[in-house]
C-alpha positions in Angstrom: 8.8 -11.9 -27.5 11.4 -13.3 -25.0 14.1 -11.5 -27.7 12.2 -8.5 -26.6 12.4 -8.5 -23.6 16.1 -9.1 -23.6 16.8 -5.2 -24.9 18.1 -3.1 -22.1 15.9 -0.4 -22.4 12.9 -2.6 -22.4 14.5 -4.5 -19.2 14.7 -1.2 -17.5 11.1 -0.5 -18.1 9.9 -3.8 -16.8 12.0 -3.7 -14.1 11.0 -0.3 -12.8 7.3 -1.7 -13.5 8.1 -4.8 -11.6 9.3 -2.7 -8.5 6.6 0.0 -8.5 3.9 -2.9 -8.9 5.6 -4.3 -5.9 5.6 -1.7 -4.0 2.0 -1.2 -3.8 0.8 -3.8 -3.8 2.9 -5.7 -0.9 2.2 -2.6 1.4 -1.1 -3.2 2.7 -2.5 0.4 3.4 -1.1 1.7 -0.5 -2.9 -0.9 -1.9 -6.2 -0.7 0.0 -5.6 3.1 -1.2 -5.3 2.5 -4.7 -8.0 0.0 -4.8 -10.6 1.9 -2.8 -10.0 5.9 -4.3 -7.9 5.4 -7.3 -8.7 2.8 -9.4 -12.1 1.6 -8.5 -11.0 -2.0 -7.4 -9.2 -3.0 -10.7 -6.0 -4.5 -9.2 -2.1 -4.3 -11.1 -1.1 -7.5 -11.8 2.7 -8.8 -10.5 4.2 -11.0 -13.5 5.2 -14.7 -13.2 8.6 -15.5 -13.1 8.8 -18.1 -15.7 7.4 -16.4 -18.8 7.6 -12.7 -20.8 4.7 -12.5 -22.0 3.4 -12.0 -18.5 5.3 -8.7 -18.2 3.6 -7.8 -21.2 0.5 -8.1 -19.5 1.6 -6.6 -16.4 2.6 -3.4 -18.7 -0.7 -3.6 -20.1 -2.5 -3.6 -17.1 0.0 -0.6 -15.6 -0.3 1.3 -18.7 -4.8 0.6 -18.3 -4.5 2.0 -14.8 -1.7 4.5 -15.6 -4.2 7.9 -14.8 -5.6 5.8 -11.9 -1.5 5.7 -10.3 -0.9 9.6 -11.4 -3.9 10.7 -9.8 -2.3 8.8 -6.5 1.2 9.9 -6.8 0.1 13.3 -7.6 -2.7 13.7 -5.4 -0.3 13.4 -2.4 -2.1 16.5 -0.8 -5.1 14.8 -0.5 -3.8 11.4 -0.1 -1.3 12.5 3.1 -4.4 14.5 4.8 -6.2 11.3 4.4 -3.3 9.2 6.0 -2.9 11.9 8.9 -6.9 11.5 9.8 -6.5 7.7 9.6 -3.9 7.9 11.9 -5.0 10.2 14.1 -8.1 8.4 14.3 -5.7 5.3 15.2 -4.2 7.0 18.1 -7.7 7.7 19.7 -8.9 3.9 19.2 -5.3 2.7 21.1 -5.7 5.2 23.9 -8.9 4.1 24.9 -8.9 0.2 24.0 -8.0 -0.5 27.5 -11.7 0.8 28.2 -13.8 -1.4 25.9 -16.0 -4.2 27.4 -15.6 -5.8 24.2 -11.7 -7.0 24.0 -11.0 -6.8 27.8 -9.4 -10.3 28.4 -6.1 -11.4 29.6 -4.2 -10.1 26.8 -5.4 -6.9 26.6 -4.9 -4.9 29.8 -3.8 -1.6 30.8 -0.2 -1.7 30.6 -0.3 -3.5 27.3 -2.3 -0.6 25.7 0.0 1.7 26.9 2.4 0.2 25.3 1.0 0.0 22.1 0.5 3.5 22.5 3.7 4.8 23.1 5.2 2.2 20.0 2.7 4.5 17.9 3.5 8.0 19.3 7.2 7.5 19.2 6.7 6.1 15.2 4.3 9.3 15.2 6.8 11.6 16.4 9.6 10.0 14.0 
């Protein structure tokens, strides 16, 4: 198998695996995504370093959920609107965290909100 893995064209496919794998699954909000609407909480596997027959079952596992990653990569319509409302949603809880009994402390105060409000508008507006 390791002889296998060595042909370019099979390199290429693992590699491009490899990275889209690690793409989702390293950023937290694409993978709570994908685990939540796309594939019904079966997660991709990331390979081991040390052995091929890992990508093999990292491809297997890819090729298992493949309709479950079209379905998010095509669905980008639905997916974006749902990323807008989340964030919007976001903007409302850090303009008003100043105001709940529940984290008021030390840490929390006015000014720090505000802050964290304006970090999000200007990544918002960017």
């Amino acid at each position: 198998m390791e002889n296998i893995g060595k042909l370019p064209w099979v390199k290429e496919v693992v590699n491009d695996c490899k990275k889209f794998i690690k793409f989702i699954k390293n950023h937290h909000m694409t993978n709570a995504m994908f685990l939540d609407f796309f594939s019904n909480g079966a997660t991709l596997l990331k390979p081991a370093a040390t052995r091929f027959a890992t990508n093999v079952i990292m491809l297997d596992r890819a090729w298992t959920l493949s309709s479950s990653l079209r379905r998010m990569v095509d669905s980008h319509n639905d997916f974006l609107g749902r990323v807008f409302w989340e964030s919007w949603e976001c903007q409302d809880i850090l303009k008003n965290l100043h105001k709940s009994t529940e984290l008021r402390s030390n840490i929390i105060t006015p000014s720090s909100c505000d802050e964290l409000f304006l970090l999000f508008r200007h990544r918002w507006n960017g």
